[in-house]
PDB file of N, CA, C and O in Angstrom, chain B, residues numbered from 101:
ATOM      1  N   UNK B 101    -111.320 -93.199-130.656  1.00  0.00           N
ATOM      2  CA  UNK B 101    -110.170 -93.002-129.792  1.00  0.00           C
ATOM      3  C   UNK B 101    -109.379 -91.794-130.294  1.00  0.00           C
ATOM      4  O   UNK B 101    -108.893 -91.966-131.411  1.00  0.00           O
ATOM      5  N   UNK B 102    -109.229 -91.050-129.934  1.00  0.00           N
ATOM      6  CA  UNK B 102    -108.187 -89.704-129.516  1.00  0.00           C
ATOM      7  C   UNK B 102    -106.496 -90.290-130.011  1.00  0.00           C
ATOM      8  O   UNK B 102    -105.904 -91.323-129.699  1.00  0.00           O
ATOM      9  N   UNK B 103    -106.106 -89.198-130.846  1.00  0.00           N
ATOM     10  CA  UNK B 103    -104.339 -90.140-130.639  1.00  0.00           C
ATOM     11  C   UNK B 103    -103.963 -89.637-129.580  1.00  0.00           C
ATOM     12  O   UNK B 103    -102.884 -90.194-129.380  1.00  0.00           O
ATOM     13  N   UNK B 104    -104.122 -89.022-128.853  1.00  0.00           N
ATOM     14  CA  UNK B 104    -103.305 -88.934-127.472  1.00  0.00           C
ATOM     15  C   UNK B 104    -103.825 -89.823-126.453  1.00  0.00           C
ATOM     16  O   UNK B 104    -103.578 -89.518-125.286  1.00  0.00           O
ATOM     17  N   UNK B 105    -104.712 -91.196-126.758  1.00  0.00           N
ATOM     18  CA  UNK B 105    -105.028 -92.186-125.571  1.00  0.00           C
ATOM     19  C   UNK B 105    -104.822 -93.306-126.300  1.00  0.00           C
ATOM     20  O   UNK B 105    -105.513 -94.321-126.210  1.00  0.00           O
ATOM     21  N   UNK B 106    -103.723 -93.130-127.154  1.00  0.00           N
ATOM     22  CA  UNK B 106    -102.864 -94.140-127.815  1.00  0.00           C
ATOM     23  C   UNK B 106    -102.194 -94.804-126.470  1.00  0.00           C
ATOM     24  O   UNK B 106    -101.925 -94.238-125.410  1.00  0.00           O
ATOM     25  N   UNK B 107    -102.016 -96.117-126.823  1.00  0.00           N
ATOM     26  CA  UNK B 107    -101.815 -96.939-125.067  1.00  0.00           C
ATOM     27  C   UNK B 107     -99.931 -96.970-125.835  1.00  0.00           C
ATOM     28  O   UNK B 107     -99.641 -96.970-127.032  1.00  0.00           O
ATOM     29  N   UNK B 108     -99.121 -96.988-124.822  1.00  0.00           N
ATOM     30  CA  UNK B 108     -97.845 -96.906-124.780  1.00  0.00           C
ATOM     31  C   UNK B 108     -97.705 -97.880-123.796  1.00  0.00           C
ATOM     32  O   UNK B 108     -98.279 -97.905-122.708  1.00  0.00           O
ATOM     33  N   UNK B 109     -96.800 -98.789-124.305  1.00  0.00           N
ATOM     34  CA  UNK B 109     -95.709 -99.988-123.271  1.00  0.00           C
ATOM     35  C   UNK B 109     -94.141 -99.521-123.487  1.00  0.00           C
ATOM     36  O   UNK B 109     -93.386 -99.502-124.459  1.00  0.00           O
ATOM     37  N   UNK B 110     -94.045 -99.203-122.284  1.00  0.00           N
ATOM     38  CA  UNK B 110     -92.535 -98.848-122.121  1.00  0.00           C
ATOM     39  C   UNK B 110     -91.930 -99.586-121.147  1.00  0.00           C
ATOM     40  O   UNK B 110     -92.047 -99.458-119.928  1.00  0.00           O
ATOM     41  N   UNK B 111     -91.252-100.396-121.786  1.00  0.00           N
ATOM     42  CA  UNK B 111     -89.873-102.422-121.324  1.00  0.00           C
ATOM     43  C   UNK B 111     -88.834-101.783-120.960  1.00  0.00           C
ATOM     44  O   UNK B 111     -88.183-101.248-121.857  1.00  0.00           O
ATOM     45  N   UNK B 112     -88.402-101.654-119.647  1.00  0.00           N
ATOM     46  CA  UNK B 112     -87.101-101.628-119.566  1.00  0.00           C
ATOM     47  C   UNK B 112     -86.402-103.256-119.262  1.00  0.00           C
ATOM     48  O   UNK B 112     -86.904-104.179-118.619  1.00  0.00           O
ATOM     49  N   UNK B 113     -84.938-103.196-120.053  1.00  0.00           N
ATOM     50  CA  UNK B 113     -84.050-104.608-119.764  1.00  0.00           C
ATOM     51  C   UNK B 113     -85.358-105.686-120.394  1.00  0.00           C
ATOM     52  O   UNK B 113     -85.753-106.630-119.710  1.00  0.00           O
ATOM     53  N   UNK B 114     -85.935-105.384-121.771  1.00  0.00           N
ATOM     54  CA  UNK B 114     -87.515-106.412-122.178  1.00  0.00           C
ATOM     55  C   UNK B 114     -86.985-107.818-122.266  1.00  0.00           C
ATOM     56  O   UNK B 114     -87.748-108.704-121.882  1.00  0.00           O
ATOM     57  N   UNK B 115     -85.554-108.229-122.804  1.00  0.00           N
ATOM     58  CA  UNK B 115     -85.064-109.372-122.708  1.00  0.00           C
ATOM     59  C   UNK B 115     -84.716-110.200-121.234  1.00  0.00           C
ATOM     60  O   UNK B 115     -84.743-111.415-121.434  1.00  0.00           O
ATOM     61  N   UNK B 116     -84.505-109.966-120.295  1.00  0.00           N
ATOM     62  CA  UNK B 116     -83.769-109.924-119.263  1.00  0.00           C
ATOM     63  C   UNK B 116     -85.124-110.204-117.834  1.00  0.00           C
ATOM     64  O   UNK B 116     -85.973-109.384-117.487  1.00  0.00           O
ATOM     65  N   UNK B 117     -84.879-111.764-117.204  1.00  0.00           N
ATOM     66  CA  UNK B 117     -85.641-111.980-116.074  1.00  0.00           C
ATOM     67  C   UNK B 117     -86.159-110.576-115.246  1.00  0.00           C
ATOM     68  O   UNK B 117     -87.265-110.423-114.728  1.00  0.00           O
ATOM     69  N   UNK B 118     -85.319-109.847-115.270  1.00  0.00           N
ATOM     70  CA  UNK B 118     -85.472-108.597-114.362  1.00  0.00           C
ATOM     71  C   UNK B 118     -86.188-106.885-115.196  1.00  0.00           C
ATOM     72  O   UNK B 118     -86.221-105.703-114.855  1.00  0.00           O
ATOM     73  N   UNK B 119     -86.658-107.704-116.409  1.00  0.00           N
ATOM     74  CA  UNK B 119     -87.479-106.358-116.698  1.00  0.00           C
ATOM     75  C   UNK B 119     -88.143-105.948-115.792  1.00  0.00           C
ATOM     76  O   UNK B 119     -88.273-106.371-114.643  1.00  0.00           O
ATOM     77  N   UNK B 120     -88.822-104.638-116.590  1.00  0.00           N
ATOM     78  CA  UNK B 120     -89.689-103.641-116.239  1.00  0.00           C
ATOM     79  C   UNK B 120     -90.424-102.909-116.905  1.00  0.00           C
ATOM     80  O   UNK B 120     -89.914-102.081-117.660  1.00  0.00           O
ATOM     81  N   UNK B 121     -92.052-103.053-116.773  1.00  0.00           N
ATOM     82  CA  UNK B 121     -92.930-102.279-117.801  1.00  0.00           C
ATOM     83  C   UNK B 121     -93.927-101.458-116.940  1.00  0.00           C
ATOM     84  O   UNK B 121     -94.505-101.641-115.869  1.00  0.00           O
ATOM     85  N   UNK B 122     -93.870-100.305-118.030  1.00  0.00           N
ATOM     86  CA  UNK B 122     -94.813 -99.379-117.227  1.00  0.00           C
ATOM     87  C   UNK B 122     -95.790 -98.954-118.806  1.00  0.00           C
ATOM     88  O   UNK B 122     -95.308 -98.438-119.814  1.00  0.00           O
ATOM     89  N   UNK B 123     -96.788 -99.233-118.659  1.00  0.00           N
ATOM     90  CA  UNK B 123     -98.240 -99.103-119.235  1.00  0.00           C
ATOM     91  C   UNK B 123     -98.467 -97.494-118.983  1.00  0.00           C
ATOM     92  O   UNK B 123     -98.343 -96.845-117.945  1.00  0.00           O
ATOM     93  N   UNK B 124     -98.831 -97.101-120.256  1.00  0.00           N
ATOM     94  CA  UNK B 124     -99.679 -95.312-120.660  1.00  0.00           C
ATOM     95  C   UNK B 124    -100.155 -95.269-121.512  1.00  0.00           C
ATOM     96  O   UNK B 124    -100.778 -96.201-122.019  1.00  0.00           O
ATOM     97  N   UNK B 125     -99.961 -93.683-122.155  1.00  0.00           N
ATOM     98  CA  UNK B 125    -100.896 -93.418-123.529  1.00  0.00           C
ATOM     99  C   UNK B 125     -99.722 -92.678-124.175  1.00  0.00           C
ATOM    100  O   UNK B 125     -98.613 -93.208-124.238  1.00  0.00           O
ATOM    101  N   UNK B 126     -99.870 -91.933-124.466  1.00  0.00           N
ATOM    102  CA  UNK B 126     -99.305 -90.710-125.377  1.00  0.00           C
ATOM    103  C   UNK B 126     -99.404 -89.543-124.892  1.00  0.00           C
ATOM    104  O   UNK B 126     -98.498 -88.773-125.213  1.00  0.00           O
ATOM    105  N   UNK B 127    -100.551 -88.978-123.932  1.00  0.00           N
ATOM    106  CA  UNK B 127    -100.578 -87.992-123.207  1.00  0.00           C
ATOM    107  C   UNK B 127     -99.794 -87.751-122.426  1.00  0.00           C
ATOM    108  O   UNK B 127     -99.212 -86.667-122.406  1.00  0.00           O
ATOM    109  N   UNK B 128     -99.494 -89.060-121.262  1.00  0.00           N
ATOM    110  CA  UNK B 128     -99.064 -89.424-120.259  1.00  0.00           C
ATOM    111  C   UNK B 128     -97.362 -89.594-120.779  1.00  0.00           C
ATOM    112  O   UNK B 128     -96.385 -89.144-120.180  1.00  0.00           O
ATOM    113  N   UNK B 129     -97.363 -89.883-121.251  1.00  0.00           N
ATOM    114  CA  UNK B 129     -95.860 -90.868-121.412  1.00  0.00           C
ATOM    115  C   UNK B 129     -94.859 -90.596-120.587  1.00  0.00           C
ATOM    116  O   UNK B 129     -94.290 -91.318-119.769  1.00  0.00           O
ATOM    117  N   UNK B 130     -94.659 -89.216-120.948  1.00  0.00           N
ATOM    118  CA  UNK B 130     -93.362 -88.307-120.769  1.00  0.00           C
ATOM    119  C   UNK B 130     -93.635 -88.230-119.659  1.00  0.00           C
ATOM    120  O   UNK B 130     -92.668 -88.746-119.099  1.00  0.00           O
ATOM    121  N   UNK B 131     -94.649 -87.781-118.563  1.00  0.00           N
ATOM    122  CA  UNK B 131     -94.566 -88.233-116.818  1.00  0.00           C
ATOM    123  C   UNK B 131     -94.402 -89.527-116.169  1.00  0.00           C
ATOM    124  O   UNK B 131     -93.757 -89.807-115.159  1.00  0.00           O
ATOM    125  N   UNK B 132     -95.137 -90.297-116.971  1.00  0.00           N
ATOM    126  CA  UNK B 132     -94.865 -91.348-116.473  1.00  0.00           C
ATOM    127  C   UNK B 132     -93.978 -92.473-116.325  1.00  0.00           C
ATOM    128  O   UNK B 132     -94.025 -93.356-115.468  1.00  0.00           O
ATOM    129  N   UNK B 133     -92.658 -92.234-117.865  1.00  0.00           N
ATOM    130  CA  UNK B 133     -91.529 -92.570-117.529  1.00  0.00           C
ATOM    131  C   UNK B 133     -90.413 -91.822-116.779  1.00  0.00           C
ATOM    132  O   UNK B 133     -89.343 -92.249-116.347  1.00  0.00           O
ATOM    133  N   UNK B 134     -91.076 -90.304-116.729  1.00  0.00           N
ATOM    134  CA  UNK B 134     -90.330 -89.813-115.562  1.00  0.00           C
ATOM    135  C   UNK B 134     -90.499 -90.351-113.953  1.00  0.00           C
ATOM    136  O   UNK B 134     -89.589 -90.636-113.175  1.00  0.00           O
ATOM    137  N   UNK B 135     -91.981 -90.393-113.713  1.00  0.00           N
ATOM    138  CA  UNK B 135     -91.879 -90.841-112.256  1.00  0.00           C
ATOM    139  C   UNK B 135     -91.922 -92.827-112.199  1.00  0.00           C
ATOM    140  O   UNK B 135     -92.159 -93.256-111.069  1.00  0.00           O
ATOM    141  N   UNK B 136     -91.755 -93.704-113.091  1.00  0.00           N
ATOM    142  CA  UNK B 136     -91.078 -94.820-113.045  1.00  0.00           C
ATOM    143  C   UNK B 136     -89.839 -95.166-113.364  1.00  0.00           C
ATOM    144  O   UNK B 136     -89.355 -96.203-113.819  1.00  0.00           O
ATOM    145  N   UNK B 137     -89.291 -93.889-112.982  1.00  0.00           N
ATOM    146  CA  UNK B 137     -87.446 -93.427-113.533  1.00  0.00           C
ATOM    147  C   UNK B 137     -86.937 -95.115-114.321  1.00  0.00           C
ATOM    148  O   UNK B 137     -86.366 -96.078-113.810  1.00  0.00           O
ATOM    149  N   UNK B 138     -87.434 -94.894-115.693  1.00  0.00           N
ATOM    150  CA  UNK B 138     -87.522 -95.854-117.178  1.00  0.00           C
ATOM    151  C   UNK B 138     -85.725 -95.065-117.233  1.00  0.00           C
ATOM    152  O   UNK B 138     -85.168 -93.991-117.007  1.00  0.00           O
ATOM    153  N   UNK B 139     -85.419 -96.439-117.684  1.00  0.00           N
ATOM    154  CA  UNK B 139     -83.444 -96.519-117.610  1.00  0.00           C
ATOM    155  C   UNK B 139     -83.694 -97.291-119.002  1.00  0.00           C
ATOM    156  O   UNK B 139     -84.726 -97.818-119.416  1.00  0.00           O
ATOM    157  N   UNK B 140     -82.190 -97.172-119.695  1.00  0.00           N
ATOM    158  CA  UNK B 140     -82.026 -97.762-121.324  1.00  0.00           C
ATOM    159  C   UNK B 140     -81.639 -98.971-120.613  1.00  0.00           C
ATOM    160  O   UNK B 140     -81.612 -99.106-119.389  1.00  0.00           O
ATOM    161  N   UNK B 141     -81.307 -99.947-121.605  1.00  0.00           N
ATOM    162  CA  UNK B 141     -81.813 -99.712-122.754  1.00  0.00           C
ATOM    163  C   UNK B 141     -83.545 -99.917-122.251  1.00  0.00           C
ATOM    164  O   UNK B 141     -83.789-100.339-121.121  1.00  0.00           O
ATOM    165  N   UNK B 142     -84.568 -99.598-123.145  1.00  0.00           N
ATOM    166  CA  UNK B 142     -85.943 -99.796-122.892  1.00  0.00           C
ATOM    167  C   UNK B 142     -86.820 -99.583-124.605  1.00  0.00           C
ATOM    168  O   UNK B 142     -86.506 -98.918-125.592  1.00  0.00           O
ATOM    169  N   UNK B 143     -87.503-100.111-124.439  1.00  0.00           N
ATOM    170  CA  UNK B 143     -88.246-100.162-125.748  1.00  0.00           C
ATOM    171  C   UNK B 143     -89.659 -99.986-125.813  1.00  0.00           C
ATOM    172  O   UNK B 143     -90.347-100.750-125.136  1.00  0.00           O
ATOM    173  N   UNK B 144     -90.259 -99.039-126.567  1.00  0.00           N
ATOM    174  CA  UNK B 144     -91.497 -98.269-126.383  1.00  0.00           C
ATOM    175  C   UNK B 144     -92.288 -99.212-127.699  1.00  0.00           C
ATOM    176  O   UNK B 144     -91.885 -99.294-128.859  1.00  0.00           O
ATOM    177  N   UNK B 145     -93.373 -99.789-127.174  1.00  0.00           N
ATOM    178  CA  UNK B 145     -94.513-100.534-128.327  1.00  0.00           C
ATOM    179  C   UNK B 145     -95.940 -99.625-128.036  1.00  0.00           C
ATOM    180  O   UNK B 145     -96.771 -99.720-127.133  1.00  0.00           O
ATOM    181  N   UNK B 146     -95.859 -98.850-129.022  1.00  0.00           N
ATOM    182  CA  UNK B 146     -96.768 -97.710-129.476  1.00  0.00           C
ATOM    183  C   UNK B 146     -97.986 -98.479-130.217  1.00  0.00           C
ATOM    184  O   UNK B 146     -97.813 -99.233-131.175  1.00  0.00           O
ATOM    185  N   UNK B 147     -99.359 -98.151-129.581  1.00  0.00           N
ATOM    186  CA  UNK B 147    -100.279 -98.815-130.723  1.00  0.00           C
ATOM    187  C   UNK B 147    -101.255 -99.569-129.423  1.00  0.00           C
ATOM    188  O   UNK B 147    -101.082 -99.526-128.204  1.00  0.00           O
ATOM    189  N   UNK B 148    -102.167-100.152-130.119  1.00  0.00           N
ATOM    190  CA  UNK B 148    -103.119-101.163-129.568  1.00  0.00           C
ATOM    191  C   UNK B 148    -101.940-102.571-128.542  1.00  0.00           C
ATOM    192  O   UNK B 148    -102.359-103.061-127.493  1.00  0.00           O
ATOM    193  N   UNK B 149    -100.507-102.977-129.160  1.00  0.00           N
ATOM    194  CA  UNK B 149    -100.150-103.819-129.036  1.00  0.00           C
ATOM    195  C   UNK B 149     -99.436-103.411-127.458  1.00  0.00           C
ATOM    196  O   UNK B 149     -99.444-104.175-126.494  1.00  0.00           O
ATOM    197  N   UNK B 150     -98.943-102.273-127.472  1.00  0.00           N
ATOM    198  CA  UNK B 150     -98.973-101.525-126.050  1.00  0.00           C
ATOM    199  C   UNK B 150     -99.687-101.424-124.851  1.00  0.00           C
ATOM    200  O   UNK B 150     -99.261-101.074-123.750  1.00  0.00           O
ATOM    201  N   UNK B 151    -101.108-101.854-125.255  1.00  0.00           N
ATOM    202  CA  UNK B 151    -102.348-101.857-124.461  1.00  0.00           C
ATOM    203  C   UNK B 151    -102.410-103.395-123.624  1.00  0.00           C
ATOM    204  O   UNK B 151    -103.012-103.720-122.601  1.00  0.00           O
ATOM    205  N   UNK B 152    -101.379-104.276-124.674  1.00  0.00           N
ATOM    206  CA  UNK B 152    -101.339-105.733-123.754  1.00  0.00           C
ATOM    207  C   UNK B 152    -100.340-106.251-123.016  1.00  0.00           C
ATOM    208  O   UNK B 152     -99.251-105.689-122.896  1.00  0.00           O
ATOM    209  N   UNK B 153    -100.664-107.444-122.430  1.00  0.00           N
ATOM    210  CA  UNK B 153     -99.514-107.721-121.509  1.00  0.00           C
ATOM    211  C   UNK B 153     -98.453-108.424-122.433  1.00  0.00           C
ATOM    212  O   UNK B 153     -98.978-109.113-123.307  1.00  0.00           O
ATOM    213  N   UNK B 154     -97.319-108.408-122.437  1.00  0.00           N
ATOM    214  CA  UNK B 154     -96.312-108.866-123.190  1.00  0.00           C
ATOM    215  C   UNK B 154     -96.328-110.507-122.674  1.00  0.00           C
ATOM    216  O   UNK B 154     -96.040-111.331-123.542  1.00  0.00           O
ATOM    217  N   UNK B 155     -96.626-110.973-121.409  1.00  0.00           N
ATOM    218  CA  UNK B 155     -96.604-112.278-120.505  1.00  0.00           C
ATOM    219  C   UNK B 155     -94.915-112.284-119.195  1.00  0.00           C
ATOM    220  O   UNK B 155     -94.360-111.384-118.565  1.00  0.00           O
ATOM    221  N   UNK B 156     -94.722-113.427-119.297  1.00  0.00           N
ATOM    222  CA  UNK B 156     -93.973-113.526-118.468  1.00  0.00           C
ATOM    223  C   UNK B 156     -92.493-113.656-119.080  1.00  0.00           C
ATOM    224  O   UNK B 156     -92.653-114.196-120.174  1.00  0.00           O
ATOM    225  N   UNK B 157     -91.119-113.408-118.875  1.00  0.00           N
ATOM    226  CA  UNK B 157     -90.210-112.686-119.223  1.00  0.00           C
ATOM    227  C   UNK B 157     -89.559-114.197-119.433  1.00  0.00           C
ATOM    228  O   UNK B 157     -89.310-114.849-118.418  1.00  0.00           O
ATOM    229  N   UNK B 158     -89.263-114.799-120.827  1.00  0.00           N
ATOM    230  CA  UNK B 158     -87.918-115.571-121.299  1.00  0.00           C
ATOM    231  C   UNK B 158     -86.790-115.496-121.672  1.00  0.00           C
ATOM    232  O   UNK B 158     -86.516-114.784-122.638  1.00  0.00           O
ATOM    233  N   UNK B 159     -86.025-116.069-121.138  1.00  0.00           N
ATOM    234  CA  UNK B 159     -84.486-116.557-121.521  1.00  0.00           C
ATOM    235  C   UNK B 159     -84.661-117.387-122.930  1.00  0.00           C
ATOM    236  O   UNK B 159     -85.257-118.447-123.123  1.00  0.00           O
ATOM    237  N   UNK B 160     -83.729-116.299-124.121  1.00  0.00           N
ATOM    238  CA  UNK B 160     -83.784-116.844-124.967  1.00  0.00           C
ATOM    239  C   UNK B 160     -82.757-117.736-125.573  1.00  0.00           C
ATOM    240  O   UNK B 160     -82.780-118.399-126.610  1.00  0.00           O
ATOM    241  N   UNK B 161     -81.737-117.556-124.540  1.00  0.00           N
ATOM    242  CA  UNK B 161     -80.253-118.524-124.317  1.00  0.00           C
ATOM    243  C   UNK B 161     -80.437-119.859-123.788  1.00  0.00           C
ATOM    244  O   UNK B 161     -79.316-120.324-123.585  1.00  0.00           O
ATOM    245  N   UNK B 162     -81.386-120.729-123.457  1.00  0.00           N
ATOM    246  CA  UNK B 162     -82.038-121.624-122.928  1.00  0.00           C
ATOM    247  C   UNK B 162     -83.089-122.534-123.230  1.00  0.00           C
ATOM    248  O   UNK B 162     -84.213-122.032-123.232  1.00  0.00           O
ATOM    249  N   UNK B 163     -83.023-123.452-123.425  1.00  0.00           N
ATOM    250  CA  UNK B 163     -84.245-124.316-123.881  1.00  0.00           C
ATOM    251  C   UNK B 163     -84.510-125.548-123.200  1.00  0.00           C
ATOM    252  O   UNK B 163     -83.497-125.710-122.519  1.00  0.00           O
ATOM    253  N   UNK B 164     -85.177-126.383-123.016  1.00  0.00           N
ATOM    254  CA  UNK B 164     -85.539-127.717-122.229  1.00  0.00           C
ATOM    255  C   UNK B 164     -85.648-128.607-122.911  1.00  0.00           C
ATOM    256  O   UNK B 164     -86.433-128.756-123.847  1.00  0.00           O
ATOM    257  N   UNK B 165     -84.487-129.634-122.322  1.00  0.00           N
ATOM    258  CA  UNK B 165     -84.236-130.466-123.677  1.00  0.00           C
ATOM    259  C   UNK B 165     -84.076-132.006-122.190  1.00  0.00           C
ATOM    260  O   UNK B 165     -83.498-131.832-121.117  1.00  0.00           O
ATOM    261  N   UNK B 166     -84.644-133.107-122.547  1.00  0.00           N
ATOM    262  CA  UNK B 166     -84.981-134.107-121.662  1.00  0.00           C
ATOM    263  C   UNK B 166     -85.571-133.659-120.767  1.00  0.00           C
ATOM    264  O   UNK B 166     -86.019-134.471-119.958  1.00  0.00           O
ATOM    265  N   UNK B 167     -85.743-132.640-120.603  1.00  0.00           N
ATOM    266  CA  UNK B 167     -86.610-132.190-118.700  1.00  0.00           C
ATOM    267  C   UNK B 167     -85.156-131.571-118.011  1.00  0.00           C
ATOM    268  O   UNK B 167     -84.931-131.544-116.801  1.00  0.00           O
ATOM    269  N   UNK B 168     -84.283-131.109-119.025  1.00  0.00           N
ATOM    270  CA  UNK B 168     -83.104-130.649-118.179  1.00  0.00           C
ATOM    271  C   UNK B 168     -82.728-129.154-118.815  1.00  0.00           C
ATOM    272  O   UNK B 168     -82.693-128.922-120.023  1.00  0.00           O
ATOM    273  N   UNK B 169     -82.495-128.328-117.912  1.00  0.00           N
ATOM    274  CA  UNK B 169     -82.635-126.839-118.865  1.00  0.00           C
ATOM    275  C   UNK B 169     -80.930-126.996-119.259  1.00  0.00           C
ATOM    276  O   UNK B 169     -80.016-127.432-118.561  1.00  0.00           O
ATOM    277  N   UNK B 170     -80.917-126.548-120.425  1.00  0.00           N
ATOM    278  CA  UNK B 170     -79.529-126.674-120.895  1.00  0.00           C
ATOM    279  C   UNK B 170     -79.353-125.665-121.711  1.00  0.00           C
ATOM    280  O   UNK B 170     -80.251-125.583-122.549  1.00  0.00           O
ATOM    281  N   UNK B 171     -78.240-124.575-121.811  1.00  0.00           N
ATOM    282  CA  UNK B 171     -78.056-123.419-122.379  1.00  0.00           C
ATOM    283  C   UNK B 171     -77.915-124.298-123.848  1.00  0.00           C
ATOM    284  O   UNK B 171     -77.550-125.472-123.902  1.00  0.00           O
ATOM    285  N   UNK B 172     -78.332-123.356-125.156  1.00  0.00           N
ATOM    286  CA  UNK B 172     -77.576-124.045-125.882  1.00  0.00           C
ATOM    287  C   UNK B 172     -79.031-123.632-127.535  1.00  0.00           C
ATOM    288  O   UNK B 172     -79.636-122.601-127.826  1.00  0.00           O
ATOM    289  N   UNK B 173     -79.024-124.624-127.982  1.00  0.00           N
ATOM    290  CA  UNK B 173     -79.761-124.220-129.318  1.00  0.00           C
ATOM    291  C   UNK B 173     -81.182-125.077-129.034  1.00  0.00           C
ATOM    292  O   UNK B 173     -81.548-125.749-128.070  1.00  0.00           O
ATOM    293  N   UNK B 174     -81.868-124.712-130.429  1.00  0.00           N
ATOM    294  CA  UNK B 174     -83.432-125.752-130.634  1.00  0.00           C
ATOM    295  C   UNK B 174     -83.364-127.243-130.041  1.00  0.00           C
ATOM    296  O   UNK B 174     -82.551-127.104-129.128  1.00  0.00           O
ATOM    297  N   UNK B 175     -83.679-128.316-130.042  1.00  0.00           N
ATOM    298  CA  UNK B 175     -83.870-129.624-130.297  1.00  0.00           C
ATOM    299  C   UNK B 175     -83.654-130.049-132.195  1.00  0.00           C
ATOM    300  O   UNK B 175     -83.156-131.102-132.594  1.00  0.00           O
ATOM    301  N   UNK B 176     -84.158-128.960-133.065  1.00  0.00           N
ATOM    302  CA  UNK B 176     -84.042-129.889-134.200  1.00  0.00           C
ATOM    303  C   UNK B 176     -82.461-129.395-134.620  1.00  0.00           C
ATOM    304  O   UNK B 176     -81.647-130.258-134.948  1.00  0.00           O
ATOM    305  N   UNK B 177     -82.038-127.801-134.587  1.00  0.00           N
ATOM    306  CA  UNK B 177     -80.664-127.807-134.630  1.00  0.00           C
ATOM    307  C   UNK B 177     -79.817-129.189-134.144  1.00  0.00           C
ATOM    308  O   UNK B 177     -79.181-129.852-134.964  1.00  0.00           O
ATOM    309  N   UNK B 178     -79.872-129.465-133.026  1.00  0.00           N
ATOM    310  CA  UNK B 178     -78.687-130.399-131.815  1.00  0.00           C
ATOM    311  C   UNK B 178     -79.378-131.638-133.085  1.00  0.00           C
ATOM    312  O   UNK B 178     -78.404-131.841-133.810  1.00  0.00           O
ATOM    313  N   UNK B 179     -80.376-132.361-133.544  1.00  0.00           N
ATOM    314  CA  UNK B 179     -80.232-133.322-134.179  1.00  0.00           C
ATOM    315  C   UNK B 179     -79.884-133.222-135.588  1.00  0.00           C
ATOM    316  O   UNK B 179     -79.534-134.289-136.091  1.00  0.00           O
ATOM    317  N   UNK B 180     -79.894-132.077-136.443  1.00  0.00           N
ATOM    318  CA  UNK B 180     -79.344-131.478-137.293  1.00  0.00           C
ATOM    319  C   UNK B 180     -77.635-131.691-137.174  1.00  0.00           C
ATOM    320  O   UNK B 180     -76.833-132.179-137.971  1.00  0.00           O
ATOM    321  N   UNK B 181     -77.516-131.280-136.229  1.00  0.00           N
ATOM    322  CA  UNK B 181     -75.974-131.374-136.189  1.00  0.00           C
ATOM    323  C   UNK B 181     -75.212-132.289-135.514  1.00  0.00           C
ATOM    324  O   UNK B 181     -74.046-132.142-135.149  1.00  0.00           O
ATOM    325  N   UNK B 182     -76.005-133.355-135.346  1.00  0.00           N
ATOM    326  CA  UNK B 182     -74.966-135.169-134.738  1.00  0.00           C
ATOM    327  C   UNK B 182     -75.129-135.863-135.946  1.00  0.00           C
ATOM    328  O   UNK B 182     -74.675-137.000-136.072  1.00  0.00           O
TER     329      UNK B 182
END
């Protein structure tokens, strides 16, 4: 492999239901976050790990606790702390 077909993942909003990723290399980059007009904050994962899908986008303010989504901490914290 060439370092310029180094695979690039560029996350915009990577925390946030409403991201946005646009997949390249190193050759490419610089056009291609120009014509997917890439807004901050955004975060670039350079490498093989760039080449994969990150999955589907979590709320890390949130957890499922009885079958009821409830903002808030772990399950062993909340019994930690009663």
């Amino acid at each position: 492999m060439q370092v310029l077909d180094t695979p690039v993942a560029m996350i915009e909003n990577a925390s946030l239901a409403h991201r946005r990723e646009c997949r390249s290399d190193l050759s490419a980059m610089e056009q291609d976050a120009s014509a997917f007009e890439l807004k901050s904050p955004a975060i670039l994962v350079i490498g093989a790990a760039g080449g994969r899908s990150l999955g589907p986008p979590q709320n890390p303010y949130k957890t499922q606790i009885a079958g009821k989504e409830k903002p808030g901490l772990s399950r062993a914290f909340l019994r930690a702390a009663s």
